[in-house]
C-alpha positions as CSV (number, residue, x, y, z in Angstrom):
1,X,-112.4,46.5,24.7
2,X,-112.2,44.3,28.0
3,X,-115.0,46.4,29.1
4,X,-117.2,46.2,26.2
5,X,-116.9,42.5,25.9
6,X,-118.4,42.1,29.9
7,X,-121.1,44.7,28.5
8,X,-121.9,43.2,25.5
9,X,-121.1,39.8,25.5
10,X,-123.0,38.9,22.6
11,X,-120.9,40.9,20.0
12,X,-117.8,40.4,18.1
13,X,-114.8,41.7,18.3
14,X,-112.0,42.1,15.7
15,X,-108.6,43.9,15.4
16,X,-109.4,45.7,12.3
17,X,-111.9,46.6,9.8
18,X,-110.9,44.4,7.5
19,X,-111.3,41.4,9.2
20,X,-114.7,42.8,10.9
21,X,-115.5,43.3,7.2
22,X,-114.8,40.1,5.5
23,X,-118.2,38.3,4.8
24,X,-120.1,41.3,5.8
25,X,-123.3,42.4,3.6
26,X,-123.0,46.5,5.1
27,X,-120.9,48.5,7.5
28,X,-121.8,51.5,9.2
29,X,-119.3,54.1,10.1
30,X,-120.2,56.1,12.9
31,X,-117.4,57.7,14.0
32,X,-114.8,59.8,12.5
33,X,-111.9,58.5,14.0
34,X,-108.7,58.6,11.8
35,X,-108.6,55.1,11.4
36,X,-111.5,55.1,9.6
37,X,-110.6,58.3,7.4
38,X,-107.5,56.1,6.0
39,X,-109.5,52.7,5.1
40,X,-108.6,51.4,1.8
41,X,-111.7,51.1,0.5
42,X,-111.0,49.2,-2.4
43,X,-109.9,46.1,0.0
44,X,-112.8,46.8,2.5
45,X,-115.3,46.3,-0.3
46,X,-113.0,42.6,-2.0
47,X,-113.6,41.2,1.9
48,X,-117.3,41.3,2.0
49,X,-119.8,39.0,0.6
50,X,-122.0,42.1,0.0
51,X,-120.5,45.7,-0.2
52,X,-122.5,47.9,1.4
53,X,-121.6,51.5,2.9
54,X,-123.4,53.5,5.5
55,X,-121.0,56.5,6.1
56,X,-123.2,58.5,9.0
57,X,-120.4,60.8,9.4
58,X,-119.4,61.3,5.7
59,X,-115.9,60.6,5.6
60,X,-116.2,59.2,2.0
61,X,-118.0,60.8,-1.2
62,X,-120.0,58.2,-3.1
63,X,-118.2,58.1,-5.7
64,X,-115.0,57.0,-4.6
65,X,-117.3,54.3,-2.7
66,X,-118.7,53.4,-6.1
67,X,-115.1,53.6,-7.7
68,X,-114.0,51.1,-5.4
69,X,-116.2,48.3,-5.6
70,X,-119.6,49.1,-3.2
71,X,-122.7,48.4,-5.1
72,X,-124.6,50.9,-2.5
73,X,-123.0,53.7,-0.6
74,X,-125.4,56.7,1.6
75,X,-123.6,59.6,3.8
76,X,-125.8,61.1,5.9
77,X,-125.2,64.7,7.5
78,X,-123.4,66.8,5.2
């Protein structure tokens, strides 16, 4: 993180995804790291002002997006 912060000092950084979330109108997943496999979707999508999902790697199906409270969700690559 230390190094991203020096690289892009106009960004900001959280601990989680849940507090990255809160407020937020869309978030993008674009990695598949395990941390993002197990995101409780439900509480991602009560944070933000707007839920939104972009899932680039597909991690989630629509559906269970939907189920859980975003009002858009697109995967892309499968």
């Amino acid at each position: 993180r230390k190094e991203g912060e020096a690289l892009l000092p106009g960004v900001e950084w959280h601990e989680d995804a849940y507090t990255a979330a809160a407020e937020a109108e869309c978030i993008v997943i674009l990695t598949e790291w395990n941390q993002f496999r197990a995101l409780d979707l439900n509480r991602l999508a009560a944070t933000m002002k707007t839920p939104r999902l972009a899932d680039l790697r597909n991690i989630y199906a629509k559906p269970e997006a939907l189920a859980a409270g975003f009002k858009a969700y697109e995967g892309v690559g499968r």
